[in-house]
N, C-alpha and C positions, 0 to 999 in steps of 0.2 A: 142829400146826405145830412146828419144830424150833428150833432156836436160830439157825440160819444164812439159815432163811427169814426167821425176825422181825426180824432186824437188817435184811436187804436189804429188804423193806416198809417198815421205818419209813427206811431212809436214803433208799427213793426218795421216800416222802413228802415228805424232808425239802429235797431236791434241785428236786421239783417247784413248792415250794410256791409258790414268786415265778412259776414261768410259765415259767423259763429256768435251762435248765442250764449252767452255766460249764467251763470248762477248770481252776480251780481246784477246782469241785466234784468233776470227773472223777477228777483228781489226787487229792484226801483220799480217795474210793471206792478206789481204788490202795492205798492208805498200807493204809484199812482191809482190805482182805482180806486183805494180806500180814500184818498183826497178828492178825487172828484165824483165818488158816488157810484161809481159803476161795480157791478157783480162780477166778483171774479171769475167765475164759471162762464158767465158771459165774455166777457172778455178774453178768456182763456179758448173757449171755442172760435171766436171768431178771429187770431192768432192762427189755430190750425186751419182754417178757411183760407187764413191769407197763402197760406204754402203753395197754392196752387197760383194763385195769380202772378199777373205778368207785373215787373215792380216798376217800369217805364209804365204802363198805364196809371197803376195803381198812385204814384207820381202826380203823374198829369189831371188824376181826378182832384187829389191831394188840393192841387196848386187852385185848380179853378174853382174851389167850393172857400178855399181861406181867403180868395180875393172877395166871398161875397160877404164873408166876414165883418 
């Protein structure tokens, strides 16, 4: 997993976690890709990717790719 997948995993974690996504959550996703260089369309798709996954997984990959950090 790359640097750019693991930020977008853990920030949709972080977006999910209440059950509801905001317009200001959307907005700081914005901010962030334009600060670390990622395409928002990309990042935008790979968001609607995340819907389907299991977020205990999705977690647990999360954890063991920032320990290699």
């Amino acid at each position: 997993m790359n640097y750019t997948t693991l930020i977008t995993r853990l920030y949709f974690l972080l977006i999910h976690a209440d059950g509801n996504v905001n317009a200001r959550e959307l907005a700081t996703a914005r901010q962030m890709t334009r600060s670390e260089g990622i395409s928002e369309a990309d990042f935008a798709s790979n968001l609607e990717k995340l819907k389907s996954a299991d977020p205990a997984q999705l977690l647990n990959d999360c954890l063991i790719h920032l320990r290699k950090i």
